[in-house]
C-alpha positions, -999 to 999 in steps of 0.1 A, spaced: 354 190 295 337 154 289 307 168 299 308 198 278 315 172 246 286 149 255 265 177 260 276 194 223 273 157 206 238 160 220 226 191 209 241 186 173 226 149 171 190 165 179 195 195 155 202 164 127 171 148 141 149 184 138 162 184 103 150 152 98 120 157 114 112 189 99 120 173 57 94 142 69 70 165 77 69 184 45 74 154 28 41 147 41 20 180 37 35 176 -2 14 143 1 -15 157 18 -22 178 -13 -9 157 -44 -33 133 -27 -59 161 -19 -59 168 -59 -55 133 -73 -71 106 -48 -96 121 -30 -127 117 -52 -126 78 -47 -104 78 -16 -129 102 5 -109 129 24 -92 112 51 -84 79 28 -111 58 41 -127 45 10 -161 46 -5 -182 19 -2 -207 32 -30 -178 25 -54 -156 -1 -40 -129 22 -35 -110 5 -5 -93 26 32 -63 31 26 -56 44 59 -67 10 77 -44 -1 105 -41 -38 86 -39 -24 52 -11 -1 64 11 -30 89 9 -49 56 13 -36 27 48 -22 18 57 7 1 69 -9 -32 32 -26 -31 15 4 -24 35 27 -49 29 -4 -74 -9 1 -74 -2 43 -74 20 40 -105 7 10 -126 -28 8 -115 -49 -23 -99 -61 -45 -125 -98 -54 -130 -105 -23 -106 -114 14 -108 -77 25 -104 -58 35 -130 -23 40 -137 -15 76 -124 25 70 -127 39 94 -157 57 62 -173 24 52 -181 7 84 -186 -5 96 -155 1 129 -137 24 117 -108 63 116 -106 83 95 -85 83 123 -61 46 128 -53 38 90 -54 65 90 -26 50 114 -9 14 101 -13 28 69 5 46 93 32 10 113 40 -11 76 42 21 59 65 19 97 88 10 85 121 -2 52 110 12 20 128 47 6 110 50 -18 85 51 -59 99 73 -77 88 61 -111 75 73 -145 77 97 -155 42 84 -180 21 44 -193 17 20 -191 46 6 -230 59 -29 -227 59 -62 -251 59 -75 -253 24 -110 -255 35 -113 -233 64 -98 -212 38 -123 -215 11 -150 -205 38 -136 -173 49 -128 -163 10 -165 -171 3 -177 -154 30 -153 -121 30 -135 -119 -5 -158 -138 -29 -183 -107 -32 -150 -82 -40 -151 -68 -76 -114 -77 -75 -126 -118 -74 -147 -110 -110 -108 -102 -128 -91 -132 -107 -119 -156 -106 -99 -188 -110 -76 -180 -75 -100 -194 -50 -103 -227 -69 -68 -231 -85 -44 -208 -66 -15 -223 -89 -33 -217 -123 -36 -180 -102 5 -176 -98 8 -188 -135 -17 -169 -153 -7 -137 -129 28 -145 -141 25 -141 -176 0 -117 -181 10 -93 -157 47 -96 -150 58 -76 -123 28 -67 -110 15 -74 -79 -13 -96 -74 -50 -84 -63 -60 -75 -26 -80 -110 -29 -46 -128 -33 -25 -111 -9 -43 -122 18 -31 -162 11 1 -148 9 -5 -134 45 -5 -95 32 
């Protein structure tokens, strides 16, 4: 008789799981095609960017373990500033719902590696080890031309960000001091 229950708690816990499994995965082919109609011109076809117009991966194993969903829809819905991307959120006049920018960020997560979770609070770094790796790696992004003062006076950067662009999240350039 135990048996019999285990054995029926099983099988109804893995048809829950097939459900599950089965919702994700249409989830994700609804992604596949919003972002087959809407992101693939600057994205490239599997997400991988275009160099010829700065248009980053947005399939890359780091970009992916560190940005989080809220970031991620963000850029979707609102845009990036001093880049390409527009805002492709319906609030502000793009083409996308809650639901497709959703499943946008479903289809890019789909057998990518899971989100890291980072330390609380700021990051303890060397200022000028720092400065050399941003000159040498993040100085030349078109990002740097819209955020120029953050490599010399990162808190002028969190002020100015702060009150022009409240509740948006900060460039690419800047996520990496903040250890995104």
């Amino acid at each position: 008789m135990r048996n019999t229950l285990v054995i029926l708690l099983a099988l109804a816990a893995s048809g829950c799981a097939r459900k599950d499994v089965k919702a994700q995965s249409l989830v994700v082919a609804e992604g596949r095609k919003t972002y087959t109609k809407f992101c693939v011109t600057c994205h490239g076809p599997e997400a991988n960017g275009y160099a010829a117009d700065n248009s980053p991966s947005l399939r890359s194993p780091t970009f992916l373990s560190s940005a989080s969903d809220a970031f991620i829809r963000a850029g979707i819905t609102r845009g990036r500033p001093g880049t390409a991307m527009a805002a492709f959120g319906r609030g502000l006049g793009g083409p996308l719902d809650a639901a497709e920018v959703n499943a946008i960020i479903a289809y890019l997560r789909d057998g990518g590696p899971p989100l890291r979770a980072l330390p609380p609070g700021p990051v303890n770094g060397d200022l000028k080890r720092g400065r050399v790796i941003y000159q040498a790696n993040c100085a030349r992004c078109p990002q740097t031309a819209a955020w120029p003062h953050a490599a010399r006076n990162p808190a002028a950067a969190r002020r100015t960000r702060s009150l022009s662009s409240p509740g948006r999240p900060p460039p690419s350039n800047c996520r990496q001091r903040q250890g995104r």
